[in-house]
N, CA, C and O atoms as a DFTB+ gen file, in Angstrom:
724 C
 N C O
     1  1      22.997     148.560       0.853
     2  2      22.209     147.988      -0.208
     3  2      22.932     146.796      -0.836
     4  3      22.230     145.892      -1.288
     5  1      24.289     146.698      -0.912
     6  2      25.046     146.046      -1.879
     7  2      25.182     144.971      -0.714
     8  3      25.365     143.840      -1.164
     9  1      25.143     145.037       0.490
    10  2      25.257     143.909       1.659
    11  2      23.573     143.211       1.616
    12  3      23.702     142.001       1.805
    13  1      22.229     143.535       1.453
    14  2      21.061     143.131       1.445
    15  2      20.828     142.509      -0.131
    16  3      19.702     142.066      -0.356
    17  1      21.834     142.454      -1.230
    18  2      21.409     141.951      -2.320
    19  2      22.771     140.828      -2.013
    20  3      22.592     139.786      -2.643
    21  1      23.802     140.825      -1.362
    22  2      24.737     140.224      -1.454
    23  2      24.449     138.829      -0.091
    24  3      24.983     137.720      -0.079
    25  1      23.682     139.263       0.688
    26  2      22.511     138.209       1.585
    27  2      21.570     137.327       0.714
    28  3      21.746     136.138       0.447
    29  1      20.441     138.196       0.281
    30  2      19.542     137.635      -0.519
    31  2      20.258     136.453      -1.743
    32  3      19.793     135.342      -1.999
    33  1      21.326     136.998      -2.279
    34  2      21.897     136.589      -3.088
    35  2      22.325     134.773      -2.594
    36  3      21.902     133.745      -3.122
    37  1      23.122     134.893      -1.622
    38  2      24.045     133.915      -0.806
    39  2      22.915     132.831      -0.440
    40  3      23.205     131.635      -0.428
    41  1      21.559     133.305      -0.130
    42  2      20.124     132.837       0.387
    43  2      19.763     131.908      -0.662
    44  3      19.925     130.692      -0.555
    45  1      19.141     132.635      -1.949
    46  2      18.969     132.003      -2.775
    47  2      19.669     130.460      -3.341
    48  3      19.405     129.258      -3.339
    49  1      20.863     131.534      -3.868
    50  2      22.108     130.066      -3.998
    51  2      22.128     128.946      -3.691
    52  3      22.144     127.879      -4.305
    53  1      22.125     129.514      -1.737
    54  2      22.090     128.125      -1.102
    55  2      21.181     127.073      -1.317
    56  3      21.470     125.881      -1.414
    57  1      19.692     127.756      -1.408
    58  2      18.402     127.094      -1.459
    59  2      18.611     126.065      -2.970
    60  3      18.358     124.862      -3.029
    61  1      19.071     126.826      -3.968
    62  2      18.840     126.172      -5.441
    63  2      20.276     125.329      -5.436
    64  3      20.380     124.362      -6.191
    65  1      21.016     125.587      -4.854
    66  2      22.343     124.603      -4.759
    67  2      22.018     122.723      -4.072
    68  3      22.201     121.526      -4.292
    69  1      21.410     123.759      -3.124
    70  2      21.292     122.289      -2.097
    71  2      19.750     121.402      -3.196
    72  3      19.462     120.254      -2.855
    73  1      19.178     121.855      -4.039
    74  2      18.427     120.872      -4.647
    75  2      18.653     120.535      -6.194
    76  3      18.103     119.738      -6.953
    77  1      19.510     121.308      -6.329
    78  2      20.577     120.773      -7.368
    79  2      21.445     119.814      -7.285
    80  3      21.732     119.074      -8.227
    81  1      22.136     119.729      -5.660
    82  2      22.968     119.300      -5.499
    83  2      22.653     117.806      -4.738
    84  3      23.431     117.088      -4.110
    85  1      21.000     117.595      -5.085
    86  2      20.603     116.370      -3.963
    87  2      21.000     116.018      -2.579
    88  3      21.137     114.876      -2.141
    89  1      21.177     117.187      -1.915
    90  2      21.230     117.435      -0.378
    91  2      20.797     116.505       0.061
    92  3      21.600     115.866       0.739
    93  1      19.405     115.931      -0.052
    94  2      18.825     114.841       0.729
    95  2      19.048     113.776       0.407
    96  3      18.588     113.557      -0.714
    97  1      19.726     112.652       0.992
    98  2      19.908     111.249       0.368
    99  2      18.911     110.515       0.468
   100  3      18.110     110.400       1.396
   101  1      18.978     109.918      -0.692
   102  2      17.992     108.596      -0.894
   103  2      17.955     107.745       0.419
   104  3      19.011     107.342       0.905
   105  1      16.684     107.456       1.024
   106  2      17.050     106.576       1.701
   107  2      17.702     104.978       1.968
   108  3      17.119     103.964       1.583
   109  1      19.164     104.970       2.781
   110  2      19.914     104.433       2.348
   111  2      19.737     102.388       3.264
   112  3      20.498     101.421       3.251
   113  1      18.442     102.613       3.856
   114  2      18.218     101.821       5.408
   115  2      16.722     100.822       4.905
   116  3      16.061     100.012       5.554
   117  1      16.563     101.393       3.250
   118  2      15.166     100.362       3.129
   119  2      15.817      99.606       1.908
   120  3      16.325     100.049       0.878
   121  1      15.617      98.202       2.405
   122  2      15.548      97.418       1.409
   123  2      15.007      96.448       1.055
   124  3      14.426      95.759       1.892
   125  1      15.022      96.139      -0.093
   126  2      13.855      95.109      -0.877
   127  2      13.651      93.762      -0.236
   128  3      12.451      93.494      -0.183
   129  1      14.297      92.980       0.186
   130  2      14.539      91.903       0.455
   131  2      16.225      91.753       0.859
   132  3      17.268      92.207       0.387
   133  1      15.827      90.768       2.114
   134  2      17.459      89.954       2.175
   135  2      17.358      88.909       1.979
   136  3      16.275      88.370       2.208
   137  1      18.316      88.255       1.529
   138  2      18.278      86.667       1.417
   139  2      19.494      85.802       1.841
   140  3      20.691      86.017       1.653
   141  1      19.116      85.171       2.221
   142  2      20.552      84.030       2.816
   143  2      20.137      82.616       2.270
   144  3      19.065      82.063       2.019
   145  1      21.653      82.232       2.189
   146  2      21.570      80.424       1.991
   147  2      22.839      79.925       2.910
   148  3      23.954      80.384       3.155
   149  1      22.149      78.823       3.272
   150  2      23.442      77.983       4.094
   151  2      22.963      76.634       4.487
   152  3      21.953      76.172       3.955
   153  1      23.566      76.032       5.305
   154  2      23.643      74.591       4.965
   155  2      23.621      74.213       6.920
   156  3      23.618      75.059       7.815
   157  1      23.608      72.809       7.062
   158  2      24.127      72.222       8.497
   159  2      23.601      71.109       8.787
   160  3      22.896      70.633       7.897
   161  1      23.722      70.392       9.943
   162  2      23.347      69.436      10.396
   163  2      22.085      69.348      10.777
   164  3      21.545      70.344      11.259
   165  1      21.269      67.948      10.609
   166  2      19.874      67.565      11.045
   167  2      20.212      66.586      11.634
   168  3      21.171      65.851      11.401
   169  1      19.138      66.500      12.747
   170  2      19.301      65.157      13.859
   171  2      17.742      65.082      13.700
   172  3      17.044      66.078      13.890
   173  1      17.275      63.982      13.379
   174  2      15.935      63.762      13.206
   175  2      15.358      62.685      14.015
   176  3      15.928      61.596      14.080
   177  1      13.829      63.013      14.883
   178  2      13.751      61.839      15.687
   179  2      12.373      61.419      14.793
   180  3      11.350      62.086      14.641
   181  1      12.634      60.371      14.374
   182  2      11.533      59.631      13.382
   183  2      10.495      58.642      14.093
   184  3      10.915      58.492      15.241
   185  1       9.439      57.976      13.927
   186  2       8.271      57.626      14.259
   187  2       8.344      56.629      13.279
   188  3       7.402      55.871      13.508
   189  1       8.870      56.301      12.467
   190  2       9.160      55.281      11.631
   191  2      10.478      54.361      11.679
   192  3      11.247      54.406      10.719
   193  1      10.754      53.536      12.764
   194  2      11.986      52.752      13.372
   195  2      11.729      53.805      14.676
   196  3      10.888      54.665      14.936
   197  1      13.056      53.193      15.419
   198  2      13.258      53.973      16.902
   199  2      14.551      54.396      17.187
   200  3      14.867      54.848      18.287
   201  1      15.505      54.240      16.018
   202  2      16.662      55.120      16.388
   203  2      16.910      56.577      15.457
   204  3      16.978      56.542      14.228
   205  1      17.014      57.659      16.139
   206  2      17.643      58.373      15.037
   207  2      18.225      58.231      14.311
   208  3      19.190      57.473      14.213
   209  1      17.508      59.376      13.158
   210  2      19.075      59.429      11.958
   211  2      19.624      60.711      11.825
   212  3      18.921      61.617      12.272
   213  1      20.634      61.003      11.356
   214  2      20.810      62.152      11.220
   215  2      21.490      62.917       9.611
   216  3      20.977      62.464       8.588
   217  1      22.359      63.787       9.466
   218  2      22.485      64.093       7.870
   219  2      22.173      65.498       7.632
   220  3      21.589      66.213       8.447
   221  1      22.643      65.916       6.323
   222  2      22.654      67.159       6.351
   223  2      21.881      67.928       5.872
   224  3      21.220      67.549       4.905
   225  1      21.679      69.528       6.496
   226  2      19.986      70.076       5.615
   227  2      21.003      71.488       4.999
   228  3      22.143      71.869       5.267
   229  1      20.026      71.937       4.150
   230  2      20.074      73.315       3.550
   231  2      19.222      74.211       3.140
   232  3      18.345      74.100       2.283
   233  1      19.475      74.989       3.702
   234  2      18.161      76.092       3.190
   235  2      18.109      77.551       2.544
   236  3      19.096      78.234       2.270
   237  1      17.225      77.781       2.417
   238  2      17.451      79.565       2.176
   239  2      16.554      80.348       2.614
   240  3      15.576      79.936       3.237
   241  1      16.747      81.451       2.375
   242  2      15.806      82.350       3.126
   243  2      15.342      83.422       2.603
   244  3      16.154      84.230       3.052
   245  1      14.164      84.410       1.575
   246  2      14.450      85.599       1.872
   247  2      13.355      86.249       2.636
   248  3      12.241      85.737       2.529
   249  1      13.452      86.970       3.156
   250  2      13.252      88.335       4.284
   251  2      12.371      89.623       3.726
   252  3      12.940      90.681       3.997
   253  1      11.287      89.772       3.108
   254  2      10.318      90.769       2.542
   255  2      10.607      91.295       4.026
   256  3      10.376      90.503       4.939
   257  1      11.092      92.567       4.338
   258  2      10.710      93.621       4.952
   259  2      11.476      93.022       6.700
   260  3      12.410      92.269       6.977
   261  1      10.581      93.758       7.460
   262  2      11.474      93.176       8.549
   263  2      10.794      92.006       9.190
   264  3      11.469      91.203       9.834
   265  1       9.287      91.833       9.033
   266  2       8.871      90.352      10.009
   267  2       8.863      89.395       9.435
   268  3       9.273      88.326       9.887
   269  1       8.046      89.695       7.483
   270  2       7.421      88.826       6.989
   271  2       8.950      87.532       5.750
   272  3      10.002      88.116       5.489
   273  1       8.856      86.583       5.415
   274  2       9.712      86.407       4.781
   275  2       9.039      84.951       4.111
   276  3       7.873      84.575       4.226
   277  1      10.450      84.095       3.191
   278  2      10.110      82.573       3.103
   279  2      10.926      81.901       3.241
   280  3      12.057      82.381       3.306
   281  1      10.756      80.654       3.337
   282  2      11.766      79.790       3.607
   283  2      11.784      78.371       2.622
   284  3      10.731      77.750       2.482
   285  1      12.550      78.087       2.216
   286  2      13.051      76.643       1.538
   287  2      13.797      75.608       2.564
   288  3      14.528      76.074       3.439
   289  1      13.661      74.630       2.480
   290  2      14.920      73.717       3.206
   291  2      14.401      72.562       3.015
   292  3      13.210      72.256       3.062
   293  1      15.911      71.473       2.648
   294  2      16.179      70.236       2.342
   295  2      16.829      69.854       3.743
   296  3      17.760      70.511       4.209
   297  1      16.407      69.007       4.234
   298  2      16.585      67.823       5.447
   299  2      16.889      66.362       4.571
   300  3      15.998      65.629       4.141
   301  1      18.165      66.159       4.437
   302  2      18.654      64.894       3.726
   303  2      19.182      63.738       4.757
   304  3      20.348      63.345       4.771
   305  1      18.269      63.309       5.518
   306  2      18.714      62.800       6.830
   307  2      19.109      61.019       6.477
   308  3      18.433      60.024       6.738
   309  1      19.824      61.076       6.117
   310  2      20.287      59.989       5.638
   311  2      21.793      59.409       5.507
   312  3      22.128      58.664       4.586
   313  1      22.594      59.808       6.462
   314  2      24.316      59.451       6.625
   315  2      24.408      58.528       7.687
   316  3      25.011      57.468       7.520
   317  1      23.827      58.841       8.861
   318  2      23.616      58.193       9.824
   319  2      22.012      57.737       9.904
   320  3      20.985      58.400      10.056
   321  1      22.205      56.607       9.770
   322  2      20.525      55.692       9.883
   323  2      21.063      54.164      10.156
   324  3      21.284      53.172       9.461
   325  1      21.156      54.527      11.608
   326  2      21.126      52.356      12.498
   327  2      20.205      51.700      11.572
   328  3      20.646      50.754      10.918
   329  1      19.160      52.014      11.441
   330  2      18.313      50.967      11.025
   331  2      18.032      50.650       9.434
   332  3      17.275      49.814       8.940
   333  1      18.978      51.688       8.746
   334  2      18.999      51.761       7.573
   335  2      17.439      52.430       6.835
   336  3      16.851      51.963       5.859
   337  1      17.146      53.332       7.450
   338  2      15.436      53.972       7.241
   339  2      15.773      55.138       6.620
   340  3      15.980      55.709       7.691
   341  1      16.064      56.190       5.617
   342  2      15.904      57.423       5.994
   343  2      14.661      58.340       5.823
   344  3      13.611      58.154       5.207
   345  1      15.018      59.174       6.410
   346  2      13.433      60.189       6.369
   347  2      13.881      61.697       5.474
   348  3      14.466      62.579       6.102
   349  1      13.665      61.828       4.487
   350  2      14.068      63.364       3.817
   351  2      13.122      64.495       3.229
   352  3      12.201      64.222       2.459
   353  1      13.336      65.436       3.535
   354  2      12.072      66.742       2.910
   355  2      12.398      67.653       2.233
   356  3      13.504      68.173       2.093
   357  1      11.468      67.871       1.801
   358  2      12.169      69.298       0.703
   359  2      10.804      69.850       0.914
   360  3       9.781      69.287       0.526
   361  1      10.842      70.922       1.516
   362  2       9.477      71.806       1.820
   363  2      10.324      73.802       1.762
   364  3      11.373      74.442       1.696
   365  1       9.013      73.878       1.842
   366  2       8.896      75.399       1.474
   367  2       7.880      76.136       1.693
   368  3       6.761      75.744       1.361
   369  1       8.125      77.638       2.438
   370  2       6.176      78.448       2.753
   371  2       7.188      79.607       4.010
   372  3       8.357      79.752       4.368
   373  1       5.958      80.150       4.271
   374  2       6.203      81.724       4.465
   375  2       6.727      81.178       6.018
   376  3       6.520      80.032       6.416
   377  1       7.580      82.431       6.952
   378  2       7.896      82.331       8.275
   379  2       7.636      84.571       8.084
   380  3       7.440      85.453       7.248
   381  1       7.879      84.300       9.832
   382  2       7.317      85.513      10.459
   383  2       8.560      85.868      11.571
   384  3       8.553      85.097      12.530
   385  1       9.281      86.570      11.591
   386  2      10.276      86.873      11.936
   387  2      10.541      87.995      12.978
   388  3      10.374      89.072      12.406
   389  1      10.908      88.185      14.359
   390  2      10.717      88.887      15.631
   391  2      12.090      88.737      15.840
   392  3      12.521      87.788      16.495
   393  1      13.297      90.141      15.020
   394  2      13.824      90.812      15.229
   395  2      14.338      91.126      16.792
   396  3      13.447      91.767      17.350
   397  1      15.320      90.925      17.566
   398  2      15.571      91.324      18.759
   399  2      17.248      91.320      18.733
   400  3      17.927      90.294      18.694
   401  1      17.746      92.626      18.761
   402  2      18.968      93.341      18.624
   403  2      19.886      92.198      17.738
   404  3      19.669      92.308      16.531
   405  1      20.742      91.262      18.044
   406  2      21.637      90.339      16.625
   407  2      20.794      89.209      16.656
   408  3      21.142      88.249      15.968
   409  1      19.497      89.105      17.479
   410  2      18.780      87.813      17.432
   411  2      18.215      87.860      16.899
   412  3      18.070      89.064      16.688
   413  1      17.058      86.918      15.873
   414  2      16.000      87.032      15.018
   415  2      15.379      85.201      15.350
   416  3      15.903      84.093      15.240
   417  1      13.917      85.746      15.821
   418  2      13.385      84.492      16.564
   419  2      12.093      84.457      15.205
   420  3      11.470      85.453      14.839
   421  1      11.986      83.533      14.830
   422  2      11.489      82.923      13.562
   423  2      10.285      81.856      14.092
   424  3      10.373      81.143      15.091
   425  1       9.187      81.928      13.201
   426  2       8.239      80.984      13.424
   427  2       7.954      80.417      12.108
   428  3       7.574      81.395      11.464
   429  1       7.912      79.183      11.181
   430  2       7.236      78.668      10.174
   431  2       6.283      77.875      10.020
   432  3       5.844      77.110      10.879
   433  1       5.720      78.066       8.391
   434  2       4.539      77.000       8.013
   435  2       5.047      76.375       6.949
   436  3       5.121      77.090       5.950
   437  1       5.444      75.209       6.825
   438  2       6.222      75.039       5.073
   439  2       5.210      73.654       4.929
   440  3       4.723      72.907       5.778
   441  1       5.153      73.680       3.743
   442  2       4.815      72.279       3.179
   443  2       5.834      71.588       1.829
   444  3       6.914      72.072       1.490
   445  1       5.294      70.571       1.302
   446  2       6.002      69.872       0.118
   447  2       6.067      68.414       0.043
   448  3       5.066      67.720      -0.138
   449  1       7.441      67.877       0.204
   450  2       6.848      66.463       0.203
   451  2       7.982      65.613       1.489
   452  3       8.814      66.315       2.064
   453  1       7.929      64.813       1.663
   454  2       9.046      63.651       2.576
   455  2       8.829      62.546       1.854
   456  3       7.779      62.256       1.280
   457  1       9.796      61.947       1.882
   458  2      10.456      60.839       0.873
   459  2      11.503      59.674       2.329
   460  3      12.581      59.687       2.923
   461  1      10.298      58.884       2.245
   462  2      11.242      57.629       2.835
   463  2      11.610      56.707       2.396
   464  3      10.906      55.883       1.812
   465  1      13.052      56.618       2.615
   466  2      13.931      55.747       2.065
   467  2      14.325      54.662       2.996
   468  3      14.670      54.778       4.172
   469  1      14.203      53.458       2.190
   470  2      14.749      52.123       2.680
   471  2      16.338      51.397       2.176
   472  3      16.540      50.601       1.259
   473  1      17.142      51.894       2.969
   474  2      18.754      51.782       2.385
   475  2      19.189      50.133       2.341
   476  3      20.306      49.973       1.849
   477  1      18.664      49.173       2.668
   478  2      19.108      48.185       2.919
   479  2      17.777      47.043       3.072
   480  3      17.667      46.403       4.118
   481  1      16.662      46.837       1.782
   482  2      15.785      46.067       1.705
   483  2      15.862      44.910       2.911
   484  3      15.119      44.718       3.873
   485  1      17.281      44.099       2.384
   486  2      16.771      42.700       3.050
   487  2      16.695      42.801       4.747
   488  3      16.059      42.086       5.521
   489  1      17.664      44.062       5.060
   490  2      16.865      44.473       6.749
   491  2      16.040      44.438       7.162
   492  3      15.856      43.814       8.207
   493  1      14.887      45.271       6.371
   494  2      13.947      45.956       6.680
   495  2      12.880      45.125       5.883
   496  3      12.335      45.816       5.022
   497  1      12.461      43.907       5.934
   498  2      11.855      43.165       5.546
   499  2      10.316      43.830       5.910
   500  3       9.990      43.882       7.096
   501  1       9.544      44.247       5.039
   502  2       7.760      44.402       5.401
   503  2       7.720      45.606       5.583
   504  3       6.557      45.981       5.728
   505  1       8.808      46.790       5.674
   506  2       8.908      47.897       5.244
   507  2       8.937      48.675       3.620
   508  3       9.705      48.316       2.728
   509  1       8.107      49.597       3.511
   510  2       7.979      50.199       2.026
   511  2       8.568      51.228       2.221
   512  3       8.750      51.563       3.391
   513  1       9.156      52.235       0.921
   514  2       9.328      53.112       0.710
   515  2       8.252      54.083       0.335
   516  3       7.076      53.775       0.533
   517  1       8.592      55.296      -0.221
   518  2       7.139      56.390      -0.013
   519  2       7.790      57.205      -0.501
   520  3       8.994      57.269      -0.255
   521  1       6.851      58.507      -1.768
   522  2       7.029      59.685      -1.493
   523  2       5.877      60.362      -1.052
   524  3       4.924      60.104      -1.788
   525  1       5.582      61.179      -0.073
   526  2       4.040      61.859      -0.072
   527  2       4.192      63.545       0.183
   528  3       5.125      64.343       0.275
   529  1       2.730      63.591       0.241
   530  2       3.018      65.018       0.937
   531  2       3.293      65.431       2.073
   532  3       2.707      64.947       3.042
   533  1       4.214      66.385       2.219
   534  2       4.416      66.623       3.917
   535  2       4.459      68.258       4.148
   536  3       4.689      69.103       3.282
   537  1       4.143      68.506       5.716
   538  2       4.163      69.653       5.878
   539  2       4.525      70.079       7.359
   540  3       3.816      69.549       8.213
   541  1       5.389      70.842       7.758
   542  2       6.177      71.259       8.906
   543  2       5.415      72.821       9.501
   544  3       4.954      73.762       8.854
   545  1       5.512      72.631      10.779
   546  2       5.468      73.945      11.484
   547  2       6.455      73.635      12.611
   548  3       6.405      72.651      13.349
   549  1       7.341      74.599      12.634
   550  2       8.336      75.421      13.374
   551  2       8.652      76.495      13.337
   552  3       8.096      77.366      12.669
   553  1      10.186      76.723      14.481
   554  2      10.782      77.907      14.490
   555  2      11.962      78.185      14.940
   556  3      12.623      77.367      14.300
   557  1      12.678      78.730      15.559
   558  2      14.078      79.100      15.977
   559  2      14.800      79.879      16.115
   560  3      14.218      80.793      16.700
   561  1      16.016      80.189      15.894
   562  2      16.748      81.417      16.556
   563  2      18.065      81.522      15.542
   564  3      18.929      80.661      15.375
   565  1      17.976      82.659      14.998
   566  2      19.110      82.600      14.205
   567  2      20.270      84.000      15.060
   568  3      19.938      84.973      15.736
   569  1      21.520      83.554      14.672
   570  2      22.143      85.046      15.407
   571  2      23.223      85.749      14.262
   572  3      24.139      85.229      13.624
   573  1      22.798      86.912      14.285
   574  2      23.525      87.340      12.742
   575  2      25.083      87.668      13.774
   576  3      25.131      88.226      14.870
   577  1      26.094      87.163      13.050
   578  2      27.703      86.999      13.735
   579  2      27.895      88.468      12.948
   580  3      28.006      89.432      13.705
   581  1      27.935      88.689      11.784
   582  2      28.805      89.339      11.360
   583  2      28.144      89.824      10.029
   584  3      27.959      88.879       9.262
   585  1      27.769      90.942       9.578
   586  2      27.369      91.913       8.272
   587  2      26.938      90.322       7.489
   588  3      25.721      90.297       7.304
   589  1      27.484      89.306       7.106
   590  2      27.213      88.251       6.058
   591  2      27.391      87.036       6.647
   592  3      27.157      86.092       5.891
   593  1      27.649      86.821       7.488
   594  2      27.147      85.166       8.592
   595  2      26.088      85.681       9.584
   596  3      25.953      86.684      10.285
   597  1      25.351      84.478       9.319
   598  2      24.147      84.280       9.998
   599  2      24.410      82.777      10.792
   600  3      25.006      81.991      10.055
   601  1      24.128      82.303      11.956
   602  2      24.481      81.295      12.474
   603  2      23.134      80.836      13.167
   604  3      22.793      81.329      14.241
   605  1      22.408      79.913      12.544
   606  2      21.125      78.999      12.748
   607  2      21.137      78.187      14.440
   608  3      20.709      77.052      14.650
   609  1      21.683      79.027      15.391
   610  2      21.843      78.530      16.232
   611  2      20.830      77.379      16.520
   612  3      21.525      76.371      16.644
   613  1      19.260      76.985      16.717
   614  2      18.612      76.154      16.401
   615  2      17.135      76.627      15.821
   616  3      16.493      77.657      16.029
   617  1      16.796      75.217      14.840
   618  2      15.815      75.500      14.174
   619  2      14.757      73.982      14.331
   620  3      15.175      72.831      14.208
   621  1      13.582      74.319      14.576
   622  2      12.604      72.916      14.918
   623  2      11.514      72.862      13.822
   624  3      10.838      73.842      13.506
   625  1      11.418      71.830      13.359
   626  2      10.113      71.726      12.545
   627  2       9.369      70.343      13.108
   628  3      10.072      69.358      13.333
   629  1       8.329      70.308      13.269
   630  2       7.338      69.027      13.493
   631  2       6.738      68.990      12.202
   632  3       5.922      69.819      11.800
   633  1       7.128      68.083      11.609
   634  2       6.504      67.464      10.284
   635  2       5.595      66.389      10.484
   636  3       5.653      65.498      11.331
   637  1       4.597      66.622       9.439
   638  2       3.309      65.407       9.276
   639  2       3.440      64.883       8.004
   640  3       3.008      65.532       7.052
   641  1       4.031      63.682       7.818
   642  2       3.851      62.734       6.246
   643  2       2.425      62.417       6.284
   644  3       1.770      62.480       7.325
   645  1       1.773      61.957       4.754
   646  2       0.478      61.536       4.790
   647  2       1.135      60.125       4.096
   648  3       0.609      59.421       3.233
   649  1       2.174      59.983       4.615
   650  2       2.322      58.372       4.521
   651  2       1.533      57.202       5.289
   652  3       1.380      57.251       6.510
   653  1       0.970      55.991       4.388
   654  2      -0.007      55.656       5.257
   655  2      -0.596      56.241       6.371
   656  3      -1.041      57.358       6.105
   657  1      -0.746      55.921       7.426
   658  2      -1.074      56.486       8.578
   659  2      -0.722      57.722       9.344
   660  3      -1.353      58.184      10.295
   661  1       0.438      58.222       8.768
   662  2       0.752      59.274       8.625
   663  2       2.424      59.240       9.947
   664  3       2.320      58.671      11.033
   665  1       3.658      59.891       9.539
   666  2       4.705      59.663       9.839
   667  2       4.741      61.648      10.211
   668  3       4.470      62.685       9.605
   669  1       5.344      61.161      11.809
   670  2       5.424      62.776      11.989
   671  2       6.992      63.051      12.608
   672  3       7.223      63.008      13.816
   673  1       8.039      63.346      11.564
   674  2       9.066      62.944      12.499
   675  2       9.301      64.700      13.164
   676  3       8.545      65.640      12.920
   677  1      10.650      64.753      14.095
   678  2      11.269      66.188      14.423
   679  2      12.121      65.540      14.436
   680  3      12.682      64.468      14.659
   681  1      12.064      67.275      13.871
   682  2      13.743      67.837      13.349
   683  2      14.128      68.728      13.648
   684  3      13.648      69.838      13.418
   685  1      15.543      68.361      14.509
   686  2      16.435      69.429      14.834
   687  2      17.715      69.958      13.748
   688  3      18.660      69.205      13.513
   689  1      17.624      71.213      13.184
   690  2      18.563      71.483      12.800
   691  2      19.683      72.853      13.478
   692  3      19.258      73.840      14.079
   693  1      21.095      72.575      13.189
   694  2      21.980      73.382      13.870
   695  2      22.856      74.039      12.029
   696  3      23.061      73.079      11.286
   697  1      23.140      74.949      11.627
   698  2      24.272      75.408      11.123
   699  2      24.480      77.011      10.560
   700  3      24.047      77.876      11.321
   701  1      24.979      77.376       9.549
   702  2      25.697      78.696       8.885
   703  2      25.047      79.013       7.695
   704  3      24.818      78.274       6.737
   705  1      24.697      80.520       7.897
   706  2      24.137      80.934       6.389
   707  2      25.203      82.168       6.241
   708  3      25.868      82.653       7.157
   709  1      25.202      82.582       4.774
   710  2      25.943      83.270       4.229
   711  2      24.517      84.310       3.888
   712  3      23.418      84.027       3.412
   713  1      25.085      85.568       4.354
   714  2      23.747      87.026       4.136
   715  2      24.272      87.671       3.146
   716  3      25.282      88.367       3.261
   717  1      23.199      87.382       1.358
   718  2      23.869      88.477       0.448
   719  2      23.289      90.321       1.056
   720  3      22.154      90.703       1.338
   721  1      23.828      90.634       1.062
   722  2      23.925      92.241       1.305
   723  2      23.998      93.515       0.031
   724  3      24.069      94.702       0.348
């Protein structure tokens, strides 16, 4: 008898221990959002002059869930410009994101504006400057290195200015994001 109350007993315990004791962990694998920022090189092939320019972009990122996310990025393509032209954007809008083991293959829609700049008037004689609206669709391949580097191995946007007639340059960008965690 004293062994069937000293069972029951041990039974109980366990049961009211383990939900006292939050046995089950919170799940530790869902989270709200990730976000990254980082920076790198743009090589831009413009439709406005005929040589590239190139210069540096930055962006950020965050990540709602695992496909859906947004994106920001500045394309400041303006260090290298032969012809003294530059082409720069600051756009922003949702991307869709296809996860594949440290790869993450990315598609975007961003809009905002492009801003062309004329570095050297008396060059560029009969050329204007501009800000208008602009808007990019691309995508690319990012490869997460390490728990908090992310490495933008490449990223493409085809942009449309509604500058006059409309200016559609591409842009290649290459560089490093930092993953808050």
């Amino acid at each position: 008898m004293l062994k069937t109350f000293l069972t029951i007993g041990s039974l109980a315990s366990a049961l009211l221990l383990t939900t006292a004791a939050g046995a089950q962990a919170m799940p530790t694998a869902i989270q709200k959002a990730n976000i990254q920022v980082g920076g790198g090189w743009s090589y831009v092939r413009p439709d406005y002059g005929h040589k590239a320019v190139q210069g540096w972009a930055a962006f950020a990122d965050m990540d709602f869930g695992l496909h859906w996310g947004v994106e920001a990025d500045i394309h400041h393509a303006s260090l290298i410009t032969p012809e003294d032209v530059a082409e720069n954007s600051y756009l922003i809008g949702p991307r869709f994101i296809l996860p594949h083991g440290r790869l993450k293959l990315y598609g975007k829609g961003l809009f905002g504006i492009g801003d062309l700049v004329i570095q050297e008037r008396q060059d560029n004689v009969g050329r204007s400057p501009g800000t208008q609206f602009a808007y990019g669709l691309g995508g690319g391949v990012e490869i997460i290195a390490s728990r908090h580097i992310v490495v933008r191995a490449l990223d493409f946007e085809y942009q449309h200015w509604s500058y006059r007639t409309g200016l559609t340059p591409a842009v290649f960008t290459t560089g490093v994001a930092y993953r808050f965690r």
